[in-house]
Structures are given as structure tokens and as C-alpha cells.
C-alpha positions as a printed Julia matrix, in Angstrom:
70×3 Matrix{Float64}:
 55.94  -35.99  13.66
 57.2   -32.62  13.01
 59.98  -31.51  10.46
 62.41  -30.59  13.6
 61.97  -34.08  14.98
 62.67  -35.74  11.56
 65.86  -33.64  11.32
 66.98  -33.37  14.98
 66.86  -36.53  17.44
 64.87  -35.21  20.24
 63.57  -31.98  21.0
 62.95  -30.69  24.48
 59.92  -28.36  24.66
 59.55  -25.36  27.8
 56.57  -22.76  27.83
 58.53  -20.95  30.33
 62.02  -19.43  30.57
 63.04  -21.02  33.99
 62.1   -24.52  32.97
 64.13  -24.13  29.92
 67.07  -23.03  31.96
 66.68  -25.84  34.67
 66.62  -28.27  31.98
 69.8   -26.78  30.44
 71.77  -26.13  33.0
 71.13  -29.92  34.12
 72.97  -31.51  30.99
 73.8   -29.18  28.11
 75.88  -31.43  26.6
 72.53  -32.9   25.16
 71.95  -29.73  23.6
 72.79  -28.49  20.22
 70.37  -25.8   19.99
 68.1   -23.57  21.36
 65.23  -21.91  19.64
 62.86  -19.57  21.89
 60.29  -17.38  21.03
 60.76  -14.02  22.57
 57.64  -13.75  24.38
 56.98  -16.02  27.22
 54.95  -16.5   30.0
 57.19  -15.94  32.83
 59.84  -13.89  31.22
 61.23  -13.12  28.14
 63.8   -14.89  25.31
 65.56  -12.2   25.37
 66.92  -13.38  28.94
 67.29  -17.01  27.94
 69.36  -15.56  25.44
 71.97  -13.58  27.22
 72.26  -16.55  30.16
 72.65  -19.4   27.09
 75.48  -16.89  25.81
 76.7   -16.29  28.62
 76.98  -19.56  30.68
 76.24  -22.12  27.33
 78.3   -22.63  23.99
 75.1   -22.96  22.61
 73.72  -21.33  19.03
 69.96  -19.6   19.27
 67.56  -18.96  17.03
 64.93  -16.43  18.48
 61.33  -16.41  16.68
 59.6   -12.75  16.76
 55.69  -13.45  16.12
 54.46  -11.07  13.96
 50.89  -10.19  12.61
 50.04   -9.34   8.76
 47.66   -7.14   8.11
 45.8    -6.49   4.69
């Protein structure tokens, strides 16, 4: 079990920005929040983003990956 299930009920996983907005769109009233990486397969978060602000009252948190380097 992860530390976002322990805190948060369920959590609804997507790989891919339409999925994410089919499941949305279905019942978004089981959603308190979406967090996306910005870099997806089919698209990116930034467009998840700007149709869950623009069509959701939902908060996001977008994760940037990022690589250190000695």
C-alpha cells in the first residue's frame, strides 16, 4: 500500500491523457484531485490541465521529472 492510498480512499491510475479524461468526465464528483505527470504517452499534462480547469473544479498537482547529475 502506498502513502496516497493510506491518506486518500481510492486512487484512480491513467498512463494516458484520454483515459484520464474519459474517466473524469464520467463522474467527477468522485474526484478530489488530480495529479499528472507532464509527460505522457499520448499527450501531454499540460492539456489535462487546461481541460480539468476548464471543464472541472478540480485542484492539480503536475510532477516535472527531472534528472540530477553529479
Amino acid at each position: 500500500m502506498t502513502l496516497l492510498m493510506c491518506v486518500i480512499s481510492t486512487v484512480t491510475s491513467c498512463n494516458r491523457v484520454a483515459a484520464a479524461l474519459v474517466k473524469l468526465r464520467e463522474n467527477v464528483d468522485a474526484y478530489n484531485l488530480v495529479i499528472s505527470d507532464v509527460y505522457m504517452p499520448d499527450d501531454n499534462g499540460f492539456t489535462l490541465l487546461e481541460v480539468v480547469a476548464l471543464e472541472m473544479d478540480l485542484p492539480v498537482i503536475s510532477e516535472f521529472p527531472f534528472d540530477v547529475k553529479d
